[in-house]
mmCIF file of the N, C-alpha and C atoms, coordinates in Angstrom:
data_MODEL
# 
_entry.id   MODEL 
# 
loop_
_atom_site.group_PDB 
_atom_site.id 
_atom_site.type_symbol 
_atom_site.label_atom_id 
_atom_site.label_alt_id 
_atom_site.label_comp_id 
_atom_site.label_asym_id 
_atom_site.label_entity_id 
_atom_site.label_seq_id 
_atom_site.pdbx_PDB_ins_code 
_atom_site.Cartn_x 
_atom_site.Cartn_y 
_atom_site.Cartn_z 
_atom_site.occupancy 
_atom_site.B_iso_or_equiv 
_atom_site.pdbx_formal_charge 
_atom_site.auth_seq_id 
_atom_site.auth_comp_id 
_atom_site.auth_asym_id 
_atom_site.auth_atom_id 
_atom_site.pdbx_PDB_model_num 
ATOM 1   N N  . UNK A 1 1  ? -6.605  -19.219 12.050  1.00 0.00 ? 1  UNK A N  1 
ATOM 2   C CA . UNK A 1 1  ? -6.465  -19.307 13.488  1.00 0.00 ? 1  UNK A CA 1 
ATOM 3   C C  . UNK A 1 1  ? -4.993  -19.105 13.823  1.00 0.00 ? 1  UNK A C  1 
ATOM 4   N N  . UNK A 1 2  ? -4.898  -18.434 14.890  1.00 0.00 ? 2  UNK A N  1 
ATOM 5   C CA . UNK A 1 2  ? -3.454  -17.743 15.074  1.00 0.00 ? 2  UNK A CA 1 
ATOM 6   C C  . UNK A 1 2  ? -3.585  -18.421 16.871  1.00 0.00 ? 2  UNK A C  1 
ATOM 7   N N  . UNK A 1 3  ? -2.007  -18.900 17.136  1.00 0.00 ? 3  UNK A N  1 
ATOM 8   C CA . UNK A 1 3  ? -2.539  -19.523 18.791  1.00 0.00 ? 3  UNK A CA 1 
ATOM 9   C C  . UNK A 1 3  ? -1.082  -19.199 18.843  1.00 0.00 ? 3  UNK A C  1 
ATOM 10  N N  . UNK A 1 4  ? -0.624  -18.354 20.028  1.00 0.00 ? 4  UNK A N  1 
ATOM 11  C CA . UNK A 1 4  ? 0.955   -18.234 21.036  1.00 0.00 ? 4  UNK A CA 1 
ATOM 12  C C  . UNK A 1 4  ? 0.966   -18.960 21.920  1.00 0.00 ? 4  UNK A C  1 
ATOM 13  N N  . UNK A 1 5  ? 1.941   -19.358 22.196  1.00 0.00 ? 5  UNK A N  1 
ATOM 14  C CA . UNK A 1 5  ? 2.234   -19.656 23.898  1.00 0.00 ? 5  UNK A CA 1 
ATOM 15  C C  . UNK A 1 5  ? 2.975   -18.422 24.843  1.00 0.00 ? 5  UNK A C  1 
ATOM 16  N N  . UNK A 1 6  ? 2.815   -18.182 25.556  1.00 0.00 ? 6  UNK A N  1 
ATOM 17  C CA . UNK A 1 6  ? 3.716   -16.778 26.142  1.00 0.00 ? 6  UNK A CA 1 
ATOM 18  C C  . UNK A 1 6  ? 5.489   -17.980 26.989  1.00 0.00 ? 6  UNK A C  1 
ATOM 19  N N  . UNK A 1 7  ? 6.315   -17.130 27.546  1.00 0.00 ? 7  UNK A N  1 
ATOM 20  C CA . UNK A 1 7  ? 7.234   -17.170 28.051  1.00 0.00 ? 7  UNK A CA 1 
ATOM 21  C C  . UNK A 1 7  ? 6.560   -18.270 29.367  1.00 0.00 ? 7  UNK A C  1 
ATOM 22  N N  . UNK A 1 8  ? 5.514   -17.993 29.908  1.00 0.00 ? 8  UNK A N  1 
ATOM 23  C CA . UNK A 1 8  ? 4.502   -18.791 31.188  1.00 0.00 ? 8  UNK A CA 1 
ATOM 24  C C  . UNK A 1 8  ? 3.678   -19.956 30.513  1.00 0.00 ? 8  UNK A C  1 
ATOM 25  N N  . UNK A 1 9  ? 4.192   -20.156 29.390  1.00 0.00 ? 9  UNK A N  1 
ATOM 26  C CA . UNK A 1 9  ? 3.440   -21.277 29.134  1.00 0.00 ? 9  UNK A CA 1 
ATOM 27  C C  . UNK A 1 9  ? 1.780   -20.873 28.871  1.00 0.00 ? 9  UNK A C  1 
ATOM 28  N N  . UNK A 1 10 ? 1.232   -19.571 29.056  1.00 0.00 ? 10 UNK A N  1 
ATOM 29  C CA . UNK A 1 10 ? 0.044   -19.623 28.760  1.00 0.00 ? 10 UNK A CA 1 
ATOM 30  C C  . UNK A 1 10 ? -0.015  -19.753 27.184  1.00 0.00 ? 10 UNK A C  1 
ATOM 31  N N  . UNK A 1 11 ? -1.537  -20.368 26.557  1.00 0.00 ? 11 UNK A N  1 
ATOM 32  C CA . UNK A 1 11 ? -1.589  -20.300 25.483  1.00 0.00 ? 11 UNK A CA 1 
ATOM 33  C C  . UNK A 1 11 ? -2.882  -19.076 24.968  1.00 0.00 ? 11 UNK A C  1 
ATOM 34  N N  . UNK A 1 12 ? -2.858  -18.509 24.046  1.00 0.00 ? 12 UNK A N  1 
ATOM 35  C CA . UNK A 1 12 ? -3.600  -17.760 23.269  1.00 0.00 ? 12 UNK A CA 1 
ATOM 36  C C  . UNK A 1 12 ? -4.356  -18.322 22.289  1.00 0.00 ? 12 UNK A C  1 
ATOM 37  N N  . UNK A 1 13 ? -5.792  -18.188 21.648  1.00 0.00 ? 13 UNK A N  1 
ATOM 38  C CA . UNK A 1 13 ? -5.782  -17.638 20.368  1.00 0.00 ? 13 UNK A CA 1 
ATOM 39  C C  . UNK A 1 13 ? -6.898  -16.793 19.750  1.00 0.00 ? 13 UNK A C  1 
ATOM 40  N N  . UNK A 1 14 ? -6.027  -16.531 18.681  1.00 0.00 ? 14 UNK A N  1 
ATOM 41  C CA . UNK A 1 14 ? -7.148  -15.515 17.936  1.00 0.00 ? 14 UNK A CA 1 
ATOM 42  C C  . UNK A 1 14 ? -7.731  -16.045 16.348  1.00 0.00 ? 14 UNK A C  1 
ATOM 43  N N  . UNK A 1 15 ? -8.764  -15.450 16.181  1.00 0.00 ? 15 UNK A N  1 
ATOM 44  C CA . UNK A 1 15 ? -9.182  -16.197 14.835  1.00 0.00 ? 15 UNK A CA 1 
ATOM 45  C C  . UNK A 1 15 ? -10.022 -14.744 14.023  1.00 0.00 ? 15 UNK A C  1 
ATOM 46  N N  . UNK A 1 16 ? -9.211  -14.000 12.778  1.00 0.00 ? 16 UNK A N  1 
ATOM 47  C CA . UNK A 1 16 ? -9.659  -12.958 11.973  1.00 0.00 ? 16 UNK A CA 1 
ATOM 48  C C  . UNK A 1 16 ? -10.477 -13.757 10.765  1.00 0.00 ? 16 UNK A C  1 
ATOM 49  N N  . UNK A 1 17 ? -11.675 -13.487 10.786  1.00 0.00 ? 17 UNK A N  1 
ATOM 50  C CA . UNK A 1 17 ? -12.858 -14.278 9.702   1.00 0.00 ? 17 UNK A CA 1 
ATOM 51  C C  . UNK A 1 17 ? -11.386 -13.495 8.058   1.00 0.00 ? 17 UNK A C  1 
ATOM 52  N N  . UNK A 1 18 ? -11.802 -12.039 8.328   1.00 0.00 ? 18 UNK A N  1 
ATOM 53  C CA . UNK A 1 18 ? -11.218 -11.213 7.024   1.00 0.00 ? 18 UNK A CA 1 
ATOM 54  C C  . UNK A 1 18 ? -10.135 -10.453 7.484   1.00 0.00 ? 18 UNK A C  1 
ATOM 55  N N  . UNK A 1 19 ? -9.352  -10.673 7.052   1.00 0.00 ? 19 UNK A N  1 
ATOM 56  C CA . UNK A 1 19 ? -7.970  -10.118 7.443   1.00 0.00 ? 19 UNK A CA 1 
ATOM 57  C C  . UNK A 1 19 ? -8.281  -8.634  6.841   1.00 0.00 ? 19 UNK A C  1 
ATOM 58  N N  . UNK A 1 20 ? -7.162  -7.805  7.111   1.00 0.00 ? 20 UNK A N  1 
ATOM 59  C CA . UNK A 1 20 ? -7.048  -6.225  6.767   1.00 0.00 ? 20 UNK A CA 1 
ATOM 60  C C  . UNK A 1 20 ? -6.728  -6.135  5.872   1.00 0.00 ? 20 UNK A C  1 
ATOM 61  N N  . UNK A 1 21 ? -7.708  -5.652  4.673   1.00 0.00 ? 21 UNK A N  1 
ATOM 62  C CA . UNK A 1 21 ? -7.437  -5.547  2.915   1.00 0.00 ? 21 UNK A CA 1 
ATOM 63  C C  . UNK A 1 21 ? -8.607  -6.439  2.362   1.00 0.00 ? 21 UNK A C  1 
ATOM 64  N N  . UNK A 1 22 ? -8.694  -7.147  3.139   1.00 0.00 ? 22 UNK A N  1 
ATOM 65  C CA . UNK A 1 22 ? -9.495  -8.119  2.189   1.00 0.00 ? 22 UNK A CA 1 
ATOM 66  C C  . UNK A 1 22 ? -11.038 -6.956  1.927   1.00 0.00 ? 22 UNK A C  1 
ATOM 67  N N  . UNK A 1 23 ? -11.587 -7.768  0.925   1.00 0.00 ? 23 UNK A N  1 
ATOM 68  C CA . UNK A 1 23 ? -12.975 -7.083  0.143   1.00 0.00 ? 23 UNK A CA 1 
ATOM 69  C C  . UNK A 1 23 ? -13.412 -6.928  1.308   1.00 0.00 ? 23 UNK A C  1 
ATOM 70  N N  . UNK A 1 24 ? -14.333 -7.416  2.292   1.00 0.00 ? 24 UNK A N  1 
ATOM 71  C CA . UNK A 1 24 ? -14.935 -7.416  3.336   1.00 0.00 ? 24 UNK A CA 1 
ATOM 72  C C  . UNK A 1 24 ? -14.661 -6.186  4.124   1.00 0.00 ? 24 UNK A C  1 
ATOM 73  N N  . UNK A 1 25 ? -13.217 -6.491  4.226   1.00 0.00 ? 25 UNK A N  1 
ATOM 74  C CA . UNK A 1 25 ? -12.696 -5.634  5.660   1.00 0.00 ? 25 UNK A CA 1 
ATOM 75  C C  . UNK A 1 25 ? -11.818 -4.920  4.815   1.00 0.00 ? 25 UNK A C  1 
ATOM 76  N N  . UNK A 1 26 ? -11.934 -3.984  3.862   1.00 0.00 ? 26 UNK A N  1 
ATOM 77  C CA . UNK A 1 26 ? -11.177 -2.965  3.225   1.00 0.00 ? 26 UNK A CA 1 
ATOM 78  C C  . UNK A 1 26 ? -10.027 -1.900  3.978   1.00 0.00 ? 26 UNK A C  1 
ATOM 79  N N  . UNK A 1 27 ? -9.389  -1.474  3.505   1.00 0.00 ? 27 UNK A N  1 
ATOM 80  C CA . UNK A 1 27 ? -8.059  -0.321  3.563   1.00 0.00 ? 27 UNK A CA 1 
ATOM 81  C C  . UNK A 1 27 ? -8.943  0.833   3.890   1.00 0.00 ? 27 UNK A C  1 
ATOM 82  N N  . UNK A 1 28 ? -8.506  1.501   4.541   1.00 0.00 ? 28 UNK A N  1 
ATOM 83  C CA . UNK A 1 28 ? -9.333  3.179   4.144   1.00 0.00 ? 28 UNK A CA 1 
ATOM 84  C C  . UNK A 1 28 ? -8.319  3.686   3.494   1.00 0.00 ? 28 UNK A C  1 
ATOM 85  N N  . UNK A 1 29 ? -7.984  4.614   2.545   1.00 0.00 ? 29 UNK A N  1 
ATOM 86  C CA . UNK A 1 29 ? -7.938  5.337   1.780   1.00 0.00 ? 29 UNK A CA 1 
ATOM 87  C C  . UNK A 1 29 ? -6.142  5.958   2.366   1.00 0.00 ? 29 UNK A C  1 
ATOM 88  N N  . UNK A 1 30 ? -5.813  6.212   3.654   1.00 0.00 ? 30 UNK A N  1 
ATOM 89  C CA . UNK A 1 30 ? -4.712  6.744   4.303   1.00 0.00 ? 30 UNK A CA 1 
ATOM 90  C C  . UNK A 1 30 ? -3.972  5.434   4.168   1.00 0.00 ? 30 UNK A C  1 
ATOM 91  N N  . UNK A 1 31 ? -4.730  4.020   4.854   1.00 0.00 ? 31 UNK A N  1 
ATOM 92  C CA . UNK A 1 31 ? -3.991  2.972   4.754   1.00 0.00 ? 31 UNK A CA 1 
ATOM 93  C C  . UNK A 1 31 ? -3.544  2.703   3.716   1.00 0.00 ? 31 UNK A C  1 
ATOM 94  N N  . UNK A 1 32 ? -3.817  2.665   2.378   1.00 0.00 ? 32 UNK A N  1 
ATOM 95  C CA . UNK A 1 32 ? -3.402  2.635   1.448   1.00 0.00 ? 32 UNK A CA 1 
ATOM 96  C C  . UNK A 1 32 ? -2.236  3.335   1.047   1.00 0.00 ? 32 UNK A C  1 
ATOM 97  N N  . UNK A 1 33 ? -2.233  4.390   1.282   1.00 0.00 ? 33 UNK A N  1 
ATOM 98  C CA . UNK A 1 33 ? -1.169  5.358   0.421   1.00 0.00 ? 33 UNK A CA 1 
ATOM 99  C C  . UNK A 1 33 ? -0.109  5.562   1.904   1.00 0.00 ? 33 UNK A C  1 
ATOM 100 N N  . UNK A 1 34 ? -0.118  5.056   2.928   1.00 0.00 ? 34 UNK A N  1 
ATOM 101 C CA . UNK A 1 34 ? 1.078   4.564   3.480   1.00 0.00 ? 34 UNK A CA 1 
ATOM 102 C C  . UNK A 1 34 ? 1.363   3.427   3.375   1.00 0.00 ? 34 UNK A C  1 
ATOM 103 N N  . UNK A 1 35 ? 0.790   2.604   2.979   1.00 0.00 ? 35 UNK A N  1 
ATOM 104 C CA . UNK A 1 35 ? 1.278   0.915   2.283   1.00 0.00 ? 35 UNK A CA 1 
ATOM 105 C C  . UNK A 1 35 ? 1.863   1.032   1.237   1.00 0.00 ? 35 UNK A C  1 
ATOM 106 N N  . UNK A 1 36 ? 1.535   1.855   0.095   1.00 0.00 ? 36 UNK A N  1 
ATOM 107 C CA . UNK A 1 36 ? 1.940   2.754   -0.653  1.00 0.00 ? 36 UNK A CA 1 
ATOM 108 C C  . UNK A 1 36 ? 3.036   3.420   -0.707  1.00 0.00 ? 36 UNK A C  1 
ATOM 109 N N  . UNK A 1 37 ? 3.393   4.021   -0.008  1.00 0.00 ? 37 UNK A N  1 
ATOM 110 C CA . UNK A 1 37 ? 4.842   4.842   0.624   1.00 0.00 ? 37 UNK A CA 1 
ATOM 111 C C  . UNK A 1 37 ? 6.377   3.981   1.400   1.00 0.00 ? 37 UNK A C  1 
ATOM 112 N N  . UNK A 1 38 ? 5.083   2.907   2.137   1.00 0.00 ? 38 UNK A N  1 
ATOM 113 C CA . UNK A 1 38 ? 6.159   2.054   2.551   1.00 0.00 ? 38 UNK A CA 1 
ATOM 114 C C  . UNK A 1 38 ? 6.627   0.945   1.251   1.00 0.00 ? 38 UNK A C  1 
ATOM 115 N N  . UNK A 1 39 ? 6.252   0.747   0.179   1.00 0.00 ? 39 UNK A N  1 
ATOM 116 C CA . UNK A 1 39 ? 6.570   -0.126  -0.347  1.00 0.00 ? 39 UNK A CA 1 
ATOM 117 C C  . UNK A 1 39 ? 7.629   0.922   -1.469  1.00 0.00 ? 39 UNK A C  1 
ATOM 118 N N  . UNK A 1 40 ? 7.474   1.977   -1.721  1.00 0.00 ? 40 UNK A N  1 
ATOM 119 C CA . UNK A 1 40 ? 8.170   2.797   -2.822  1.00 0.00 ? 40 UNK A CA 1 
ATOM 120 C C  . UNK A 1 40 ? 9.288   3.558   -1.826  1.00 0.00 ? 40 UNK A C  1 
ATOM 121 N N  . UNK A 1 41 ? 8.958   3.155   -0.821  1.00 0.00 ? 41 UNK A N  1 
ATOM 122 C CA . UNK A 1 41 ? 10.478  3.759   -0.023  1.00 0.00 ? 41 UNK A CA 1 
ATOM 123 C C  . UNK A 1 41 ? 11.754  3.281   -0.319  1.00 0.00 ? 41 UNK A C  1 
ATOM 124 N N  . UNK A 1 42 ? 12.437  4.318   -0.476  1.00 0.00 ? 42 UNK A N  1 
ATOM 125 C CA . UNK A 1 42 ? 14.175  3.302   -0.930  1.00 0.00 ? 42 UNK A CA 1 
ATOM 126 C C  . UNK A 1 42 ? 14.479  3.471   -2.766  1.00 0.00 ? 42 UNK A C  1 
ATOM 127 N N  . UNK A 1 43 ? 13.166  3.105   -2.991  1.00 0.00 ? 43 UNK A N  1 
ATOM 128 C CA . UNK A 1 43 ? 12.916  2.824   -4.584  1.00 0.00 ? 43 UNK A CA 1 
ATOM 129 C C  . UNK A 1 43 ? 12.629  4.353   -5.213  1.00 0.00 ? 43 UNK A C  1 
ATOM 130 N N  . UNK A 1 44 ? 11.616  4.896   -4.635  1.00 0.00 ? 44 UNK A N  1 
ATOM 131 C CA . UNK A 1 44 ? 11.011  6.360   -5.521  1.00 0.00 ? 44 UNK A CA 1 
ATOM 132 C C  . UNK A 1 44 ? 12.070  7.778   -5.001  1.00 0.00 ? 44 UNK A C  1 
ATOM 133 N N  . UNK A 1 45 ? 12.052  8.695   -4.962  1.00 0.00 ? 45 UNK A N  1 
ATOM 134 C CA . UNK A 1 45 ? 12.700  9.993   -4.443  1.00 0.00 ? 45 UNK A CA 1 
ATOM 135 C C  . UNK A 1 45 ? 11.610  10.350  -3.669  1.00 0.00 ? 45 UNK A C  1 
ATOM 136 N N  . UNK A 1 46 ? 11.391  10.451  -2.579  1.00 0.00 ? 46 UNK A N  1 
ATOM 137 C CA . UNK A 1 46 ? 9.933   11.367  -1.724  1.00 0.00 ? 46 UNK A CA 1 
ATOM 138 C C  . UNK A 1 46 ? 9.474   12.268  -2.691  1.00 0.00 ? 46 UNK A C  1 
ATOM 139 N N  . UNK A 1 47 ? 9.662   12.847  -3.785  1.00 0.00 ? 47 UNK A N  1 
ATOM 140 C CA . UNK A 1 47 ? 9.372   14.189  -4.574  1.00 0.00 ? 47 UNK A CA 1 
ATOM 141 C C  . UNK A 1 47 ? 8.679   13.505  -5.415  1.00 0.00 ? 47 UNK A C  1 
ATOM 142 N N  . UNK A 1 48 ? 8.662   12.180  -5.792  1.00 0.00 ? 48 UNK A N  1 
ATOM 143 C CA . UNK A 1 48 ? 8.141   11.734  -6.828  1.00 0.00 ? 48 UNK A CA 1 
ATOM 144 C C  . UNK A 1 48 ? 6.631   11.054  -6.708  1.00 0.00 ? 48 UNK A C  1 
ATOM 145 N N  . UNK A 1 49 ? 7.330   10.565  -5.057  1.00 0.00 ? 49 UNK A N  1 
ATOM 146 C CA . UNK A 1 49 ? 5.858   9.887   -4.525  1.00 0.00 ? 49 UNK A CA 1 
ATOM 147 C C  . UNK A 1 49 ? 4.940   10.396  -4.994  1.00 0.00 ? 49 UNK A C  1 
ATOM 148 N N  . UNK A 1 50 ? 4.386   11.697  -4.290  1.00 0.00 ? 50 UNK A N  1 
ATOM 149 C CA . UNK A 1 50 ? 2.910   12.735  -4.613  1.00 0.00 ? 50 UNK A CA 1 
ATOM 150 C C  . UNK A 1 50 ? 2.177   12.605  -5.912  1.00 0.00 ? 50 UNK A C  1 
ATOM 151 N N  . UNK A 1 51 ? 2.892   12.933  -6.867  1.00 0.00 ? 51 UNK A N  1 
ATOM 152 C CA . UNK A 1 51 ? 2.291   13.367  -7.739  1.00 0.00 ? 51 UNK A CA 1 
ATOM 153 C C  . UNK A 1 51 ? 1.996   11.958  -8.858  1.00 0.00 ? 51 UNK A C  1 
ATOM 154 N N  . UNK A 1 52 ? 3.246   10.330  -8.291  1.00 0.00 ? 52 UNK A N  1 
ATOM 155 C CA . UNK A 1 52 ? 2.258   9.679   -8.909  1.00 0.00 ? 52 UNK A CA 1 
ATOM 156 C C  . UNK A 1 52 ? 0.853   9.032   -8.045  1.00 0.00 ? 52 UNK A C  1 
ATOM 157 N N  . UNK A 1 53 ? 1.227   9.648   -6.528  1.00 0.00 ? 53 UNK A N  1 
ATOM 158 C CA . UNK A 1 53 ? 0.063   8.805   -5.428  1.00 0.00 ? 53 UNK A CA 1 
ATOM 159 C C  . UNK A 1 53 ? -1.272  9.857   -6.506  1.00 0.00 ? 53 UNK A C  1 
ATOM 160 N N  . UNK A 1 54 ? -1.480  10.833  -6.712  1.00 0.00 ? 54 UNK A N  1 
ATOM 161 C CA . UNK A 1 54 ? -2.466  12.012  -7.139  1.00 0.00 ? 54 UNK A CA 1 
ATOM 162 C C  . UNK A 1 54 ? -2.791  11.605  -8.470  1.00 0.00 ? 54 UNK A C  1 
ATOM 163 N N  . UNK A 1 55 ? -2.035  10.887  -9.610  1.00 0.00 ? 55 UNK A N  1 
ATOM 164 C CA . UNK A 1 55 ? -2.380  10.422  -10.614 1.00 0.00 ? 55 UNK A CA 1 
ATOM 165 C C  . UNK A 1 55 ? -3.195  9.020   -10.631 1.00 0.00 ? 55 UNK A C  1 
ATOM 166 N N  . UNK A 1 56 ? -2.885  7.950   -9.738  1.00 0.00 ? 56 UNK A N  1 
ATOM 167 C CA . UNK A 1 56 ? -3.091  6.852   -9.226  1.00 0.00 ? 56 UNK A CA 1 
ATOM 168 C C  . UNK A 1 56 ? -4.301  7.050   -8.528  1.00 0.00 ? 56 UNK A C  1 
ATOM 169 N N  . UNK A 1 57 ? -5.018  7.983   -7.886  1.00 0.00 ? 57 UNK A N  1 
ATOM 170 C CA . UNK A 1 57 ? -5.995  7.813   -6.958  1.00 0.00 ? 57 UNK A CA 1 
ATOM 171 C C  . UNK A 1 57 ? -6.924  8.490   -8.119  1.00 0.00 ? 57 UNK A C  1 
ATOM 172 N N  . UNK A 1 58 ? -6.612  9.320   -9.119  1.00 0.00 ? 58 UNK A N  1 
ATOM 173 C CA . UNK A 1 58 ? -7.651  9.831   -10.109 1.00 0.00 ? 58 UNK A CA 1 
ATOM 174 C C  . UNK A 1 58 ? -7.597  9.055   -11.747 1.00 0.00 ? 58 UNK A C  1 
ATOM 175 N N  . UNK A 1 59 ? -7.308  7.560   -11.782 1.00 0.00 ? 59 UNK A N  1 
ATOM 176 C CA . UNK A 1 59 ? -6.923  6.701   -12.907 1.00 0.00 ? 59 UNK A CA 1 
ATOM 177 C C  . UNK A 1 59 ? -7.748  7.157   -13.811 1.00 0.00 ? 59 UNK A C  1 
ATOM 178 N N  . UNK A 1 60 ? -9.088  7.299   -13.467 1.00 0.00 ? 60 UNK A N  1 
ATOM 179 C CA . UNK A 1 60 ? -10.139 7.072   -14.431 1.00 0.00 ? 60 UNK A CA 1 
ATOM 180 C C  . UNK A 1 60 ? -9.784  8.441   -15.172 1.00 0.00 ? 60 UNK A C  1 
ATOM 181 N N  . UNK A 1 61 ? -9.624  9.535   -14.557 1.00 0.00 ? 61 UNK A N  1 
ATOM 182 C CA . UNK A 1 61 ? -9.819  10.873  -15.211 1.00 0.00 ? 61 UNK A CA 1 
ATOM 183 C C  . UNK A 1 61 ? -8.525  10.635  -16.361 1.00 0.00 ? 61 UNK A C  1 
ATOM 184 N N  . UNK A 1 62 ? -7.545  9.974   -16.228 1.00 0.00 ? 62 UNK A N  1 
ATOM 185 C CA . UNK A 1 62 ? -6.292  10.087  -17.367 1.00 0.00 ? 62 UNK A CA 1 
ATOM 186 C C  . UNK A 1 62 ? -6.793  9.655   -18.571 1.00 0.00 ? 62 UNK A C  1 
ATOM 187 N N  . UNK A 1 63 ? -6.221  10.976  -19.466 1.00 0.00 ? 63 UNK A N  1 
ATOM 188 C CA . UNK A 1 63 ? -6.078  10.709  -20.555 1.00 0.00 ? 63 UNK A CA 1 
ATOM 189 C C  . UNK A 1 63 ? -5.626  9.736   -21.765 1.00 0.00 ? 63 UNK A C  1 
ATOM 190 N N  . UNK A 1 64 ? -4.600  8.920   -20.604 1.00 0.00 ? 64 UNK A N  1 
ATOM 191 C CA . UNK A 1 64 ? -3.207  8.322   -21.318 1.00 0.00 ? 64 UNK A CA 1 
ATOM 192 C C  . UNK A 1 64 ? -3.077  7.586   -20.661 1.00 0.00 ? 64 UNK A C  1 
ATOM 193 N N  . UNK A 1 65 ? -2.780  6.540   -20.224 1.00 0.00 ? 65 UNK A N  1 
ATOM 194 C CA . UNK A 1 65 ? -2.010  5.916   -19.063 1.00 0.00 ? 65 UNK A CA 1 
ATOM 195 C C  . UNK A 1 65 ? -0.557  6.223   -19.487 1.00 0.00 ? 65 UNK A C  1 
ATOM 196 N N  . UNK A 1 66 ? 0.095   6.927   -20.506 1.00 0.00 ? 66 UNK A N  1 
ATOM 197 C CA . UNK A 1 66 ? 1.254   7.113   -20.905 1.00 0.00 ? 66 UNK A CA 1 
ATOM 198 C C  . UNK A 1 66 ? 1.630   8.619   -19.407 1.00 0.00 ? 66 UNK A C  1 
ATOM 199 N N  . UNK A 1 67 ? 1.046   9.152   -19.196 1.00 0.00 ? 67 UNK A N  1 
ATOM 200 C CA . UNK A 1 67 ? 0.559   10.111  -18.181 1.00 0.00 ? 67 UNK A CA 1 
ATOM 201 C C  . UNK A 1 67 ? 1.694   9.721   -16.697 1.00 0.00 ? 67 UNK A C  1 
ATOM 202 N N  . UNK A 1 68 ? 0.889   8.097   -16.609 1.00 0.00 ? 68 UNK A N  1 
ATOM 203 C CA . UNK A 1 68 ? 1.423   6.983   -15.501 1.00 0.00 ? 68 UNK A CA 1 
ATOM 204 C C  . UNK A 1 68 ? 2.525   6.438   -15.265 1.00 0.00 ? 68 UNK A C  1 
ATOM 205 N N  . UNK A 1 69 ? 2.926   5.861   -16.641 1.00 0.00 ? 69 UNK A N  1 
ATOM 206 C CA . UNK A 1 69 ? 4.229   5.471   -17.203 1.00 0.00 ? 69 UNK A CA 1 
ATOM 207 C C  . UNK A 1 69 ? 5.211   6.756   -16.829 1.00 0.00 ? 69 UNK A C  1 
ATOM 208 N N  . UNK A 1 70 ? 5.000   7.614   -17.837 1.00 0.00 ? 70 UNK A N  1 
ATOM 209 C CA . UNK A 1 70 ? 5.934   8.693   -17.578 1.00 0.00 ? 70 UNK A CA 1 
ATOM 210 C C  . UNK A 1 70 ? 6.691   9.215   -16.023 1.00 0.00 ? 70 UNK A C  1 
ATOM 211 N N  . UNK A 1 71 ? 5.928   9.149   -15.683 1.00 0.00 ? 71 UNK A N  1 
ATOM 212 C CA . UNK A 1 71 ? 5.435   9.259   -13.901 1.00 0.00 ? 71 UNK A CA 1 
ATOM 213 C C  . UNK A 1 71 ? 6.781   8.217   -13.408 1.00 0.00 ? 71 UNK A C  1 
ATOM 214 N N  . UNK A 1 72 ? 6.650   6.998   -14.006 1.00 0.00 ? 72 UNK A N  1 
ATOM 215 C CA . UNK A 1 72 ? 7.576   5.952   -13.594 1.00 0.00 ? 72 UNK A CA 1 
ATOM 216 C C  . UNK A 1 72 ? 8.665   6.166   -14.147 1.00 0.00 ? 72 UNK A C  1 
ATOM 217 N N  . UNK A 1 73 ? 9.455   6.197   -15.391 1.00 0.00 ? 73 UNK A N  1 
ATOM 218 C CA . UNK A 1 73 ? 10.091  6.151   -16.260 1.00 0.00 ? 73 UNK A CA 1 
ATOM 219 C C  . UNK A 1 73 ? 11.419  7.415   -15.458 1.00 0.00 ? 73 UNK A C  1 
ATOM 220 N N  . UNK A 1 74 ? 10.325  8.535   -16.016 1.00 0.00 ? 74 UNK A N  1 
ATOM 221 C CA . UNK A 1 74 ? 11.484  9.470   -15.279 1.00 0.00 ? 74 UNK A CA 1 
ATOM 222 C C  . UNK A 1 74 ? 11.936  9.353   -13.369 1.00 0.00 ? 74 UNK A C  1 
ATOM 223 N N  . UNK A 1 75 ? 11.311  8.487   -12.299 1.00 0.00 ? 75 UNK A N  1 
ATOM 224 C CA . UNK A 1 75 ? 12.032  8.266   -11.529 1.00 0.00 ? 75 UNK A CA 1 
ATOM 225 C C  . UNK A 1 75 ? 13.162  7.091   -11.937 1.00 0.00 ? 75 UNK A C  1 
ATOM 226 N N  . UNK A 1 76 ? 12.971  6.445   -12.798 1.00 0.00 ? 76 UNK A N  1 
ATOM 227 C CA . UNK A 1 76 ? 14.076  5.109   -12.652 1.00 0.00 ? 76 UNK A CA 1 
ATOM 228 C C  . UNK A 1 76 ? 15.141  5.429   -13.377 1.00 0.00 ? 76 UNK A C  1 
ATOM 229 N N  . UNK A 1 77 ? 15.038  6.612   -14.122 1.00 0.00 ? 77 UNK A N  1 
ATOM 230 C CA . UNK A 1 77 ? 16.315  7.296   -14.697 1.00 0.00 ? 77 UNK A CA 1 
ATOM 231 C C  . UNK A 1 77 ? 16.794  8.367   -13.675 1.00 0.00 ? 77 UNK A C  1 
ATOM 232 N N  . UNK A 1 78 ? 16.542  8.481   -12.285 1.00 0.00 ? 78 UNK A N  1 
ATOM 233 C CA . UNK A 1 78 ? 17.213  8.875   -11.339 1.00 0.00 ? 78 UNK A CA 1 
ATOM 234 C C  . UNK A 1 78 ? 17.628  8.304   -10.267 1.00 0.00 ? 78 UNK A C  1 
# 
């Protein structure tokens, strides 16, 4: 339960059963990979983003998770 008061003294509230993410009330797929973007911002090179967001969304198909790693490794040595 979430309750404001405004600047007028009115009060509010709101009450979310499942917040946004949760199992219930899931991410779609865009939300993700800008939650995604916003959290590797600062940290990744934009060039690097893509191709581990494209490895990450196809886990199962890897060969290696060394594939993944690598992916990481060579941004943090830049």
């Amino acid at each position: 339960m979430l309750e404001i008061e405004t600047t007028s003294g009115e009060r509010r509230r709101a009450s979310v059963k499942y917040f946004k993410g949760h199992v219930k009330n899931p991410l779609a797929d865009e939300e993700v990979e800008d939650k995604f973007r916003r959290q590797v911002a600062g940290r990744m090179a934009d060039r690097a983003v893509e191709p581990l967001l494209e490895k990450l969304w196809k886990l199962e198909d890897v060969g290696n998770i060394r594939e993944v790693v690598d992916l990481l490794v060579a941004q943090a040595r830049h």
